[in-house]
N, C-alpha and C positions, 0 to 999 in steps of 0.2 A: 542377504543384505539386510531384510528387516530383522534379521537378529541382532547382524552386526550395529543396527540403528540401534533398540534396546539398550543392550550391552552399554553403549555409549553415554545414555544419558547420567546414569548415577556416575562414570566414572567424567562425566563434561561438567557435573555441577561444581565441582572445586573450580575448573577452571572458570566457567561461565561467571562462579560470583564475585573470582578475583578480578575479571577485567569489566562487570557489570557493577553489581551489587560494593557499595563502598562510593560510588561517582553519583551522588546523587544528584538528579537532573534540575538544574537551576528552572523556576515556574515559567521564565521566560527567554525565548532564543533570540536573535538577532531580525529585526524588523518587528519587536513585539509580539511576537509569534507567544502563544500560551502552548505547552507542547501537555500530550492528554498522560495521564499515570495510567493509562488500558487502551487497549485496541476500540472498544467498544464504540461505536458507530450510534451515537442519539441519533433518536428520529426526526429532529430539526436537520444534522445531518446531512442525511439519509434523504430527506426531501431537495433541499439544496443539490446534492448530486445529480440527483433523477433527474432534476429541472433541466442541470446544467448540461446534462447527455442525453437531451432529448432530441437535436438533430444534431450527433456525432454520427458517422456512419465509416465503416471499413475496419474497426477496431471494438469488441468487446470490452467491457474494464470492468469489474466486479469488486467494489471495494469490500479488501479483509479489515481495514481498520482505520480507525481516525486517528490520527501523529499529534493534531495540532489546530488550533484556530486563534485570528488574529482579528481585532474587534477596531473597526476601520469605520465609514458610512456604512454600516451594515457589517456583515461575517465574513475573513476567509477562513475556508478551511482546507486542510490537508490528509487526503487518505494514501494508503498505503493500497495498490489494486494490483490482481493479477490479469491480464491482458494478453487479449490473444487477437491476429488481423483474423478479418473474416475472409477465410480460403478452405479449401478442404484440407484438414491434418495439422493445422495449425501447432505450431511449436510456442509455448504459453510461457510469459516472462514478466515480470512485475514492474511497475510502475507509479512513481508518486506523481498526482493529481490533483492540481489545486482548482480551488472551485471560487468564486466571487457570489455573496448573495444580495441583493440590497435591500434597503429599510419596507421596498415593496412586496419582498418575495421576489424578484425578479434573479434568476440564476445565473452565470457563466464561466465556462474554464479560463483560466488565469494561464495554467503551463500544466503539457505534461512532459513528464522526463523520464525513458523506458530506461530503467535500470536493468543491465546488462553484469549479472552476478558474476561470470566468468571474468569480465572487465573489470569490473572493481576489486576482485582478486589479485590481479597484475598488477594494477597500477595503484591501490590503497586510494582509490578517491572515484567519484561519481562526477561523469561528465555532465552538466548542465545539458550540454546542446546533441545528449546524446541520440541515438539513432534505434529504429526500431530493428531488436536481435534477428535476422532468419533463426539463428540458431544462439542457442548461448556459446560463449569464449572458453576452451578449453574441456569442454565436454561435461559444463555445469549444469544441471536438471532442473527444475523447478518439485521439488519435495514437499510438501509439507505434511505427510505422514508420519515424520517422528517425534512423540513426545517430549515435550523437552521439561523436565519438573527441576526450573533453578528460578529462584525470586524475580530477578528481573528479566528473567529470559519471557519472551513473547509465543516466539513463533518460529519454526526448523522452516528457513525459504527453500534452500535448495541443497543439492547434494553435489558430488565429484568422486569420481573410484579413480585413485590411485595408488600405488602400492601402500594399499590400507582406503581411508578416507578421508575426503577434508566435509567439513559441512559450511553453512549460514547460518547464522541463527539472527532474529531480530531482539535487541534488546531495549528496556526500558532508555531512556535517555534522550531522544534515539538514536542507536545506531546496529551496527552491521558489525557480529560478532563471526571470525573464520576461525575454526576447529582444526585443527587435523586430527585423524583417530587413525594409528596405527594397526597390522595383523594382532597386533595383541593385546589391543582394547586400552590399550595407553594414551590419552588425550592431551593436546598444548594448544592454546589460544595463540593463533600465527597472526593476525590484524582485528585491526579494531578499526571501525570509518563511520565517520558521526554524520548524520542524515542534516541536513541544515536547511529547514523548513523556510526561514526569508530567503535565501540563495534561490533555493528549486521553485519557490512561488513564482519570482520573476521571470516574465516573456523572456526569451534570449532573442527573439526575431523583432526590431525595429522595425 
């Protein structure tokens, strides 16, 4: 399989930059949202978070990257984390995380929303009020061991074996780039689903 990964990425980059590269991401999303041109995690960040998970308990979240931040009384930000409940064997699934900081340094989670890759596959769109996966939908993996070398591709999230494979990939913009890769190393971008950073920051619970 990790060949078949390889193999994949030079023949994914045509696709990845026709449904990626060419959409250049407007500086700003819906609710004022600045969305970031890299994953890269600043260490303002980075402290913001820690603050804000300092009594979460039952759920791990490991932010891979920062999506976004909105300049409000102080900072929101949004990371892109992978997330696992604390049990033995935990099945790890990803998650955006918005975070609140204020003009004191004072931290707190805004919303999280476990993105369920399998799910977004089926239905082309991310449920706000989504639910935490036991397992992923359809037999989708949490991956991210394959290199992905296309401009604005990010990050390989997760994988699927089907006759061939379909992938995730995260791209600049952002959004949630679906692959399929046939037995014979043949690639077609099947969806495309744009992440929308004011949407997913909002509580869904009144």
């Amino acid at each position: 399989m990790k060949k078949l990964m390889t193999i994949l990425l030079s023949a994914m980059m045509i696709c990845m930059l026709a449904s990626c590269k060419g959409e250049k991401p407007a500086e700003t999303v819906s609710g004022g949202w600045t969305i970031t041109d890299s994953l890269t995690v600043t260490e303002e960040a980075q402290n913001a978070f820690d603050k804000a998970m300092e009594n979460l308990t039952g759920v791990n979240y490991t932010p891979l990257g920062l999506l976004g931040t909105q300049l409000v009384s102080g900072t929101n930000y949004c990371f892109i984390c992978e997330a696992s409940v604390v049990i033995p064997d935990p099945v790890p699934y990803y998650a955006v995380v918005s975070v609140y900081q204020n003009l004191q340094g004072e931290a707190q989670i805004l919303n999280i929303v476990p993105l369920d890759i399998g799910d977004i596959a089926e239905t082309g769109k991310i449920n706000p009020k989504g639910q935490i996966p036991e397992q992923l939908a359809g037999g989708w993996y949490v991956d991210r061991e394959a290199e992905v070398d296309a401009e604005d591709a990010q990050m390989h999230l997760a994988s699927q074996v089907v006759s061939g494979l379909n992938h995730c990939v995260l791209c600049k913009g952002w959004k949630l780039v679906f692959v399929y890769e046939d037995l014979s190393g043949k690639t077609e971008t099947t969806k495309t689903v744009n992440i929308d950073l004011g949407s997913l920051a909002q509580p869904t619970d009144e």
